[in-house]
N, CA, C and O atoms as a CHARMM CRD file, in Angstrom:
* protein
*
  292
    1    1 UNK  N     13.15200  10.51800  15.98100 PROA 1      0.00000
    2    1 UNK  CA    12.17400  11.57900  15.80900 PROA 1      0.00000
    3    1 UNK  C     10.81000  10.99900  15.41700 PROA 1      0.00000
    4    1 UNK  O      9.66700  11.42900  15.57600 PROA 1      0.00000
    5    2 UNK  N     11.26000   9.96500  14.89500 PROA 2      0.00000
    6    2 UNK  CA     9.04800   9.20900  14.40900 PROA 2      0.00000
    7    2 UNK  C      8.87400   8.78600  15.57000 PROA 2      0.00000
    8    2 UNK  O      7.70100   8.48100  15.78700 PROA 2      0.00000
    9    3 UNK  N      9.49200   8.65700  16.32000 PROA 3      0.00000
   10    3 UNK  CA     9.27000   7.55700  17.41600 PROA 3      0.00000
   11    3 UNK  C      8.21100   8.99700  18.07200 PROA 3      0.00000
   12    3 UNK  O      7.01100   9.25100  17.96300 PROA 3      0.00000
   13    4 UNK  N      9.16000   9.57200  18.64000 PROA 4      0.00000
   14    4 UNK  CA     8.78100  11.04200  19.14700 PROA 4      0.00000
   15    4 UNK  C      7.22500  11.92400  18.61900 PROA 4      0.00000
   16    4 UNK  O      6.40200  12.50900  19.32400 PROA 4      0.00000
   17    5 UNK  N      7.25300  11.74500  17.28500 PROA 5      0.00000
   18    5 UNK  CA     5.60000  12.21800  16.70200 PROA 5      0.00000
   19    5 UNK  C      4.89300  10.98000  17.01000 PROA 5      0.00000
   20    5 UNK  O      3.86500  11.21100  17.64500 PROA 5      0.00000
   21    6 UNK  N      5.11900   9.60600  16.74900 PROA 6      0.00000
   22    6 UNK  CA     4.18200   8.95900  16.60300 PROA 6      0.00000
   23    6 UNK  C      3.29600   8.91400  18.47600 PROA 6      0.00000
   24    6 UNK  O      2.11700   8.62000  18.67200 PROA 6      0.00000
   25    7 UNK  N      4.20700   9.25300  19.42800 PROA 7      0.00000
   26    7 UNK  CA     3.57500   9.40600  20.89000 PROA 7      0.00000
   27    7 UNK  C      3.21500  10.47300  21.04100 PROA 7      0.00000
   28    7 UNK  O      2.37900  10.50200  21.94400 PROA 7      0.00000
   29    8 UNK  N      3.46900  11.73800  20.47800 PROA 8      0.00000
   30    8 UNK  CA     3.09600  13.06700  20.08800 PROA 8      0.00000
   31    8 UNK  C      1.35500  13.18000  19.51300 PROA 8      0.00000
   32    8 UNK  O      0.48700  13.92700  19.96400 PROA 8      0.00000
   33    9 UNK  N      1.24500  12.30100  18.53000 PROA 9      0.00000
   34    9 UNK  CA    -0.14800  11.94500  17.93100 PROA 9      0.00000
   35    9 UNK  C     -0.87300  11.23200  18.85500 PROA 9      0.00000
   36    9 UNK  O     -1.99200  11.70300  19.05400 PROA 9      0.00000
   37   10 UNK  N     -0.57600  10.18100  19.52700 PROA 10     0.00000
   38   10 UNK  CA    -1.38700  10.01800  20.89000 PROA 10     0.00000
   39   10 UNK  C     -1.74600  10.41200  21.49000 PROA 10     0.00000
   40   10 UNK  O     -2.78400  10.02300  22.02500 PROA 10     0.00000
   41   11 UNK  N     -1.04000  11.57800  21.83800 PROA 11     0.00000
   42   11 UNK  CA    -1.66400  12.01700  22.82000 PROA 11     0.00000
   43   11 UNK  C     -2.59900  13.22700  22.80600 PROA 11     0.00000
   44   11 UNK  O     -3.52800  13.50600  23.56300 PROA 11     0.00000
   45   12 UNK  N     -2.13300  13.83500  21.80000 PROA 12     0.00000
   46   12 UNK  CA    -2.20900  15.19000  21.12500 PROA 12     0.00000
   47   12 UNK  C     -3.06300  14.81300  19.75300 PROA 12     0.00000
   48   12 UNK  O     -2.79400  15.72000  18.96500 PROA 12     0.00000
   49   13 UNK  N     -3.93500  13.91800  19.14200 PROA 13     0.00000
   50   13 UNK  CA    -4.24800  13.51400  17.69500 PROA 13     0.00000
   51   13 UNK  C     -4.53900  14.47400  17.25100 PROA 13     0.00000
   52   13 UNK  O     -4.09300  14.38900  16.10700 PROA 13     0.00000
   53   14 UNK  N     -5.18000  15.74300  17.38100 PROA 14     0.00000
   54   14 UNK  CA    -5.86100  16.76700  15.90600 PROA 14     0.00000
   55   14 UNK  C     -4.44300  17.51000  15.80200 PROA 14     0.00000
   56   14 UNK  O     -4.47400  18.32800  14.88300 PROA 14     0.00000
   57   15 UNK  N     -3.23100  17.47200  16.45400 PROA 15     0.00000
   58   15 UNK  CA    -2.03300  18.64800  16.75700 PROA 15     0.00000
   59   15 UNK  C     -1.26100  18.15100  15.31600 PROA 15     0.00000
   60   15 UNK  O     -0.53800  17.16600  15.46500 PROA 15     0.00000
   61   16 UNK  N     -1.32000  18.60900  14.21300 PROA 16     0.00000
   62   16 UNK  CA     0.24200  18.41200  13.19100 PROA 16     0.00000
   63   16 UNK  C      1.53800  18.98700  13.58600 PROA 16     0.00000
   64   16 UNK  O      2.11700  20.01200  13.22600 PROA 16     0.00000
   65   17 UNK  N      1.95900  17.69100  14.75300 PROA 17     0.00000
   66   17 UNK  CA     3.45700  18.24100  15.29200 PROA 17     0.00000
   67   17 UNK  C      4.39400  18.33800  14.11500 PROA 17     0.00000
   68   17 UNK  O      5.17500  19.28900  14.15100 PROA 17     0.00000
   69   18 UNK  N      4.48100  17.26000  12.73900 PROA 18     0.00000
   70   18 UNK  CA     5.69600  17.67100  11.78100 PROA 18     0.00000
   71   18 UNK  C      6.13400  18.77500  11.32600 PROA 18     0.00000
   72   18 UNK  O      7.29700  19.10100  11.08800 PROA 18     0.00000
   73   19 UNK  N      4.71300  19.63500  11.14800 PROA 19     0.00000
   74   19 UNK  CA     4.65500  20.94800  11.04000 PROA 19     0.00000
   75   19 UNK  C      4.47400  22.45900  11.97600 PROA 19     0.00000
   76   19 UNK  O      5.05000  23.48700  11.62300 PROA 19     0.00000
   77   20 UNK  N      3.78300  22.40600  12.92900 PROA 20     0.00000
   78   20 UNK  CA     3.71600  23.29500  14.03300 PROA 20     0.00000
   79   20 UNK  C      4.96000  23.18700  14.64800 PROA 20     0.00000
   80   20 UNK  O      5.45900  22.13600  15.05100 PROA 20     0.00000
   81   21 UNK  N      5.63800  24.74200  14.73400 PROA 21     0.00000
   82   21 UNK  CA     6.49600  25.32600  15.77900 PROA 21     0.00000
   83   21 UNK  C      6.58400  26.13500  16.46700 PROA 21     0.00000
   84   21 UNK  O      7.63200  26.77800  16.41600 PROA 21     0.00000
   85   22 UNK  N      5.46800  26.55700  17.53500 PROA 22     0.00000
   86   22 UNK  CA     4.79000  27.50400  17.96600 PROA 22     0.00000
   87   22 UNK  C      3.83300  27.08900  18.69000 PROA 22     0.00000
   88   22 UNK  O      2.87700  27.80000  18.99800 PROA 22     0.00000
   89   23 UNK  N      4.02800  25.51400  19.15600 PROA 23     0.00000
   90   23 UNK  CA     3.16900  24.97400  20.13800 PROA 23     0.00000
   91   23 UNK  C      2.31600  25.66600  21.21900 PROA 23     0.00000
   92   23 UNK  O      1.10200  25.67400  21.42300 PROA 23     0.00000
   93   24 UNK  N      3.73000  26.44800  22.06200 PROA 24     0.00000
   94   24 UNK  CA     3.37300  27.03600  23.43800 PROA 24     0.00000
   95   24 UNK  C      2.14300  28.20100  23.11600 PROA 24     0.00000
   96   24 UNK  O      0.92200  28.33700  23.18300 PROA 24     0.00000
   97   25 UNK  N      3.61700  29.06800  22.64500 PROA 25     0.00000
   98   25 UNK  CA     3.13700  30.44300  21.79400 PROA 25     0.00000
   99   25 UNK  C      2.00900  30.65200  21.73400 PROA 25     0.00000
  100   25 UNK  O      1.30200  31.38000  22.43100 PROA 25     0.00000
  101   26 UNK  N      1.68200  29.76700  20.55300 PROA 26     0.00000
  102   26 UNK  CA     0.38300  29.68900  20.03100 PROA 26     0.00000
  103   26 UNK  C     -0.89600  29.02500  20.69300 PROA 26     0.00000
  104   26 UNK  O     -1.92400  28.79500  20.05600 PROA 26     0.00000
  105   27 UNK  N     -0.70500  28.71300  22.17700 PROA 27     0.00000
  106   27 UNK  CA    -1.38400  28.10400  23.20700 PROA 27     0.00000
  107   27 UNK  C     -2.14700  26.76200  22.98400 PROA 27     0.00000
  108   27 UNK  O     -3.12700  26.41900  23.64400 PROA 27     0.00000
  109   28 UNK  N     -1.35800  25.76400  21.58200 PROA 28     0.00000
  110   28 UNK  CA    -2.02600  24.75400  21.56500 PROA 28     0.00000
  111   28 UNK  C     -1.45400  23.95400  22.65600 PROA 28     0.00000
  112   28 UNK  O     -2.10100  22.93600  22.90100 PROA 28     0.00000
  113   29 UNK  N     -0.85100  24.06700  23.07100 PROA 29     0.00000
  114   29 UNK  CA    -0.26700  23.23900  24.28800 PROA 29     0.00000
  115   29 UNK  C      0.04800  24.32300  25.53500 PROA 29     0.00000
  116   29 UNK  O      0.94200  25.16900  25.52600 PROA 29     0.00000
  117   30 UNK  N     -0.89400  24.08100  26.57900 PROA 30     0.00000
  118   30 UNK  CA    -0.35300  24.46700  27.95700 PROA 30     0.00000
  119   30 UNK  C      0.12300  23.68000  28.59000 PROA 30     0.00000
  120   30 UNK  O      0.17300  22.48100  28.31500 PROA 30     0.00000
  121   31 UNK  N      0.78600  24.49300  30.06100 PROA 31     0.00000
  122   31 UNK  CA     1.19200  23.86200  30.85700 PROA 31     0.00000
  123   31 UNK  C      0.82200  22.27200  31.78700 PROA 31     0.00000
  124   31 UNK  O      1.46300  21.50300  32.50400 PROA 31     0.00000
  125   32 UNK  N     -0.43400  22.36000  31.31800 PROA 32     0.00000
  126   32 UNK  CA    -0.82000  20.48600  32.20900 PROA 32     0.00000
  127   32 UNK  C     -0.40200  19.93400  30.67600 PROA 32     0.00000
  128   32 UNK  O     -0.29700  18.70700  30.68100 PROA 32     0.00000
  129   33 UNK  N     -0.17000  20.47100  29.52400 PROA 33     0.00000
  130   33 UNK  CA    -0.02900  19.43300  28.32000 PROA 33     0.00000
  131   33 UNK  C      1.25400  19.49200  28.22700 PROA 33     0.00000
  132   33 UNK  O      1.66900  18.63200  27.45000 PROA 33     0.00000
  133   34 UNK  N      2.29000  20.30800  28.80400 PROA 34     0.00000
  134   34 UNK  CA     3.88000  20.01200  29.16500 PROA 34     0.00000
  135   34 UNK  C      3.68600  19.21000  30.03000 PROA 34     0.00000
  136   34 UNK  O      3.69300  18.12400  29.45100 PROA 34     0.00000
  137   35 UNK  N      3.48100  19.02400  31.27000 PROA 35     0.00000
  138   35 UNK  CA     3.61700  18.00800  32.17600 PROA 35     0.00000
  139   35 UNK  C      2.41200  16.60400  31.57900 PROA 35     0.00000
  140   35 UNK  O      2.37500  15.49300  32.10900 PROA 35     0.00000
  141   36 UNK  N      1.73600  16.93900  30.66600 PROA 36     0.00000
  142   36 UNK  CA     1.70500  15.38200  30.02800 PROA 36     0.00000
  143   36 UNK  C      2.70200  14.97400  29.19900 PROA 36     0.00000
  144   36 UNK  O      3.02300  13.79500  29.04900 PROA 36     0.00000
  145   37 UNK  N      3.12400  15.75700  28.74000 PROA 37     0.00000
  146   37 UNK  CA     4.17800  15.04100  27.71300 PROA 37     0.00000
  147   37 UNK  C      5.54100  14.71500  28.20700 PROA 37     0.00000
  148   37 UNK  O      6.35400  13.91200  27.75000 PROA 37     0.00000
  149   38 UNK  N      5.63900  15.66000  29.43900 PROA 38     0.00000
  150   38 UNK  CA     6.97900  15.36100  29.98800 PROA 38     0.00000
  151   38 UNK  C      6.54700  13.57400  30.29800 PROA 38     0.00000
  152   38 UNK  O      6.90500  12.57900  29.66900 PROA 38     0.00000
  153   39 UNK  N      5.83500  13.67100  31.26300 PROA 39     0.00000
  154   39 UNK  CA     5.42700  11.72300  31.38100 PROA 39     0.00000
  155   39 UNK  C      5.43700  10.84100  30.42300 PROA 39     0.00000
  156   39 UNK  O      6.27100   9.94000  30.33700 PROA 39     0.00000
  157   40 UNK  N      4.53800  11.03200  29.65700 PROA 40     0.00000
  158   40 UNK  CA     4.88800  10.34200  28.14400 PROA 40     0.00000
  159   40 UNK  C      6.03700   9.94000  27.42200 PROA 40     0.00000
  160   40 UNK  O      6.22000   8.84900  26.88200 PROA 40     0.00000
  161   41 UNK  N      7.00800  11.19300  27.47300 PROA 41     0.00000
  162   41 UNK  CA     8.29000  11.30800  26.63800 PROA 41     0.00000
  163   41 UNK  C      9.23700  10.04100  27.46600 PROA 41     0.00000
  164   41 UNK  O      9.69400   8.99100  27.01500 PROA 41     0.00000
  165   42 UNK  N      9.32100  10.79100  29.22300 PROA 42     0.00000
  166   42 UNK  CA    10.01000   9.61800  30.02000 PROA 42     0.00000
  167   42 UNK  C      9.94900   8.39900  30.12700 PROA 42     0.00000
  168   42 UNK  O     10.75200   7.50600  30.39600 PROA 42     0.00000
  169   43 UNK  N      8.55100   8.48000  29.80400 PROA 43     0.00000
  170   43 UNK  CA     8.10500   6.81500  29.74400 PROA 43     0.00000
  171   43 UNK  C      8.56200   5.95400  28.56300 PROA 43     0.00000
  172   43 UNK  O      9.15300   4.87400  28.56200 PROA 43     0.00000
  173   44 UNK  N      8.11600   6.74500  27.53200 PROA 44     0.00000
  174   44 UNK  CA     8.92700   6.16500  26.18200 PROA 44     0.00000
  175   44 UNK  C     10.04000   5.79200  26.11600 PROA 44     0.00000
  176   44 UNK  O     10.35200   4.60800  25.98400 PROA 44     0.00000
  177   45 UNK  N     11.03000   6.97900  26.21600 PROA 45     0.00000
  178   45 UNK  CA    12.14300   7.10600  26.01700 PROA 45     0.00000
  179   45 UNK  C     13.23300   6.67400  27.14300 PROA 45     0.00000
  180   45 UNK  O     14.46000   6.70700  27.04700 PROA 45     0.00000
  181   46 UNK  N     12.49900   6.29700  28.14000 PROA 46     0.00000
  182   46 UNK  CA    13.48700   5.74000  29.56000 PROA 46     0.00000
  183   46 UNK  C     14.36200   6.73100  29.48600 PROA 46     0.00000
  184   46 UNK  O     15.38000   6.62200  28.80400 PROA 46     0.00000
  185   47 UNK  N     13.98200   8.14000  30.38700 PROA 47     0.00000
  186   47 UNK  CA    14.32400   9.58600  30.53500 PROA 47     0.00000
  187   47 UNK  C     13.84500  10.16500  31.30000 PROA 47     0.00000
  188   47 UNK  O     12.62300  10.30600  31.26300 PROA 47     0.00000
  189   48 UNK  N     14.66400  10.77600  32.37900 PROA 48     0.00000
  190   48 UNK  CA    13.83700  11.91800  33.08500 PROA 48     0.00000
  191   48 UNK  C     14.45500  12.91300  32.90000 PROA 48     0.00000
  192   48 UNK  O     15.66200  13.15400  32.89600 PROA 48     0.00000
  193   49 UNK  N     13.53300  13.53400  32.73500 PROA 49     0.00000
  194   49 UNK  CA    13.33400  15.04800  32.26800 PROA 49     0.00000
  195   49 UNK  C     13.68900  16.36600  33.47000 PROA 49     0.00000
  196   49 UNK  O     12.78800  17.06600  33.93300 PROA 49     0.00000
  197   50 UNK  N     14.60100  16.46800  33.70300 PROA 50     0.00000
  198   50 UNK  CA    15.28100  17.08100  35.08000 PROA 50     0.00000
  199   50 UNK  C     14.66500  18.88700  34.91600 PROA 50     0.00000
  200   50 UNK  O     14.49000  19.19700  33.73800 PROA 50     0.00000
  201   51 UNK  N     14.38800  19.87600  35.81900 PROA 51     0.00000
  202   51 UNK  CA    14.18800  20.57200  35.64500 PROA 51     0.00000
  203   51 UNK  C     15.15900  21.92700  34.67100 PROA 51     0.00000
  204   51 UNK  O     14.63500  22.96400  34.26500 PROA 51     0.00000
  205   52 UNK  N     15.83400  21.75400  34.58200 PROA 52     0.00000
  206   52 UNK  CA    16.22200  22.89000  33.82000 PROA 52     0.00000
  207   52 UNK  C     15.68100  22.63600  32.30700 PROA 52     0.00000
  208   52 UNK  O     15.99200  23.47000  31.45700 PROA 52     0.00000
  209   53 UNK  N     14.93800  21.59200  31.95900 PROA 53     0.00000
  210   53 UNK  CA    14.43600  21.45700  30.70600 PROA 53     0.00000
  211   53 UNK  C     12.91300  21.98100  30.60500 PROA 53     0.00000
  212   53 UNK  O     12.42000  22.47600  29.59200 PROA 53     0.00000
  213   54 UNK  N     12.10600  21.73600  32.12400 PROA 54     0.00000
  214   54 UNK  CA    11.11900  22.06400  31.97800 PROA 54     0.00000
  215   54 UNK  C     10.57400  23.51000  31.28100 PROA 54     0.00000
  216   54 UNK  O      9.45600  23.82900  31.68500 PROA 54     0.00000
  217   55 UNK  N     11.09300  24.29700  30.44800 PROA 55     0.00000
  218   55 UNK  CA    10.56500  25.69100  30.31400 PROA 55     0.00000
  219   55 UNK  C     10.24400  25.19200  28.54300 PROA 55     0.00000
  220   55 UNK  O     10.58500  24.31400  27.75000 PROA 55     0.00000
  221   56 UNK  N      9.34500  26.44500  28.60900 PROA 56     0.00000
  222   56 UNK  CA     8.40500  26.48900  27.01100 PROA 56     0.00000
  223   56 UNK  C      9.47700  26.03900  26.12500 PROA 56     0.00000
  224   56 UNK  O      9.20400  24.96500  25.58900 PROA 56     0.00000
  225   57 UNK  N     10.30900  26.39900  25.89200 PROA 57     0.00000
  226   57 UNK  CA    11.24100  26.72000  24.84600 PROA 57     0.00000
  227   57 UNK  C     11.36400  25.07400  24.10100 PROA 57     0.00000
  228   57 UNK  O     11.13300  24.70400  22.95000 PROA 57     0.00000
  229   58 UNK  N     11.84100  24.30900  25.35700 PROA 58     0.00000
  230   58 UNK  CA    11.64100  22.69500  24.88600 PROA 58     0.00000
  231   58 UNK  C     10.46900  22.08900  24.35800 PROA 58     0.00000
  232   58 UNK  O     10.21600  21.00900  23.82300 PROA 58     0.00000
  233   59 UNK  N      9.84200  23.09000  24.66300 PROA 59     0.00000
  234   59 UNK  CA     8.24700  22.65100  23.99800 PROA 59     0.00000
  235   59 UNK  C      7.26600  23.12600  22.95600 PROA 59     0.00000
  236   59 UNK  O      6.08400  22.83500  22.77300 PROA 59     0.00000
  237   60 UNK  N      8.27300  24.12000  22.18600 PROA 60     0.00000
  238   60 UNK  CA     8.09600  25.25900  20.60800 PROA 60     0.00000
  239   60 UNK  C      7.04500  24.04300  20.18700 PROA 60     0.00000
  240   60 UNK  O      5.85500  23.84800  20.43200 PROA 60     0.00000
  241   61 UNK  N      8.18400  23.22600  19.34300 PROA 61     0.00000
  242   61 UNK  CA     7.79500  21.87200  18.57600 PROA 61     0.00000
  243   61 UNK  C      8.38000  21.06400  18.65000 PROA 61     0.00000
  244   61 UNK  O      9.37100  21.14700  19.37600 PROA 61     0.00000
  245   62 UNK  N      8.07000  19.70300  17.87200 PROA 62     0.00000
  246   62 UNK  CA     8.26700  18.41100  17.84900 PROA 62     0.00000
  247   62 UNK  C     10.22900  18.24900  18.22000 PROA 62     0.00000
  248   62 UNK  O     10.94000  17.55300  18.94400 PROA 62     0.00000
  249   63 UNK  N     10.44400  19.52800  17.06100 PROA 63     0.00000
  250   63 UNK  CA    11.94600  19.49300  16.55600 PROA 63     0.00000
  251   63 UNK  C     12.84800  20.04600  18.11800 PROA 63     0.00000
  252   63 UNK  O     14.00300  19.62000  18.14200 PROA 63     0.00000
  253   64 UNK  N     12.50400  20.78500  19.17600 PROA 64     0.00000
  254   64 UNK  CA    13.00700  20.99200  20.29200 PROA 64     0.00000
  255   64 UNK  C     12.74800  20.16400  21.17900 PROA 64     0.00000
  256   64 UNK  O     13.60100  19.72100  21.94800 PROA 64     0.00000
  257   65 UNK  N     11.33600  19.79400  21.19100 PROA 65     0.00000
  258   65 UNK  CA    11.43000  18.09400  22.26000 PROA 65     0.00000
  259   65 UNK  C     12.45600  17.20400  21.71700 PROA 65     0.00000
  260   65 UNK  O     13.12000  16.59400  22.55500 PROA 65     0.00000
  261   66 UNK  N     12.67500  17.04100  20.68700 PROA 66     0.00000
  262   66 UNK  CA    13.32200  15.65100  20.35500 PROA 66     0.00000
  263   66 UNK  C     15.10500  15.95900  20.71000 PROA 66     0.00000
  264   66 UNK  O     15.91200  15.08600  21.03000 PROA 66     0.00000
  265   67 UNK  N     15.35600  17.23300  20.56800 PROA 67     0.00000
  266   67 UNK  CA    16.83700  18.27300  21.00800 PROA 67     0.00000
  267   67 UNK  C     16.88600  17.78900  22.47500 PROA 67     0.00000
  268   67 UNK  O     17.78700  17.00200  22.76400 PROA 67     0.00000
  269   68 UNK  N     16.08900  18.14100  23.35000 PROA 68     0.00000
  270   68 UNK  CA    16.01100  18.09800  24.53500 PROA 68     0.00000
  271   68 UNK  C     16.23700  16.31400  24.45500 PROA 68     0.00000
  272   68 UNK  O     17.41100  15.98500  24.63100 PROA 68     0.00000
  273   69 UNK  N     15.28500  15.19200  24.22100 PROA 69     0.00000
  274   69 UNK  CA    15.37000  13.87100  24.60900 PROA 69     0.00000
  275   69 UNK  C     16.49900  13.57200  24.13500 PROA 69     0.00000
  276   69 UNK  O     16.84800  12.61500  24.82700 PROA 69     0.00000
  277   70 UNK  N     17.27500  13.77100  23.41700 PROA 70     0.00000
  278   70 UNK  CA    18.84800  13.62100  22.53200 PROA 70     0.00000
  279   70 UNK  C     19.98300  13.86800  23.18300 PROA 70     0.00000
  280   70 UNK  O     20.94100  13.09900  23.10300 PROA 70     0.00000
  281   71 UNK  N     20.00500  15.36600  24.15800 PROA 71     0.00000
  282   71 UNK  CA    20.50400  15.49400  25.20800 PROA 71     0.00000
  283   71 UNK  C     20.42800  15.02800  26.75800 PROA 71     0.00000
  284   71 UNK  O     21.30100  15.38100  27.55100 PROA 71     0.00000
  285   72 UNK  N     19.25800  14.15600  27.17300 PROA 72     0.00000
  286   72 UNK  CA    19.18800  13.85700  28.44200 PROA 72     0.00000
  287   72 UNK  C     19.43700  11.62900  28.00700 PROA 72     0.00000
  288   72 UNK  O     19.45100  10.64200  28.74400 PROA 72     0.00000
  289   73 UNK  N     19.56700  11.80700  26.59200 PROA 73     0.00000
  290   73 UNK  CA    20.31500   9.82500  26.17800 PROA 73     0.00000
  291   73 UNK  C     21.42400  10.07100  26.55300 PROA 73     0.00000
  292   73 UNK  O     22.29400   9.20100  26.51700 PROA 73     0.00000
């Protein structure tokens, strides 16, 4: 999971992912900033991110991306 914020803060720096869960919702992250992070995450994590993951829900907060990368190790 640090691994996960600390590429989270890269990419995203003013975003406090430890705390925000309401990413989408709350429109700090749209859709071109899901498909950045989907790249990012894969790249990191040597993962692809298959479509049935692609929807908001994986992308609340920090704590559901990292659910999702946990399930596609």
């Amino acid at each position: 999971m640090d691994e996960l914020l600390k590429v989270l803060k890269e990419v995203y720096p003013d975003v406090d992912f430890a705390s925000e869960d309401n990413l989408i919702d709350d429109g700090i992250i749209d859709s071109v900033g899901m498909v950045k992070i989907i790249s990012v995450i894969e790249d990191r994590f040597d993962i692809s991110v298959t479509m049935e993951y692609i929807q908001p829900s994986y992308f609340q907060s920090a704590e559901t991306m990292w659910e999702m990368i946990e399930e596609l190790m």
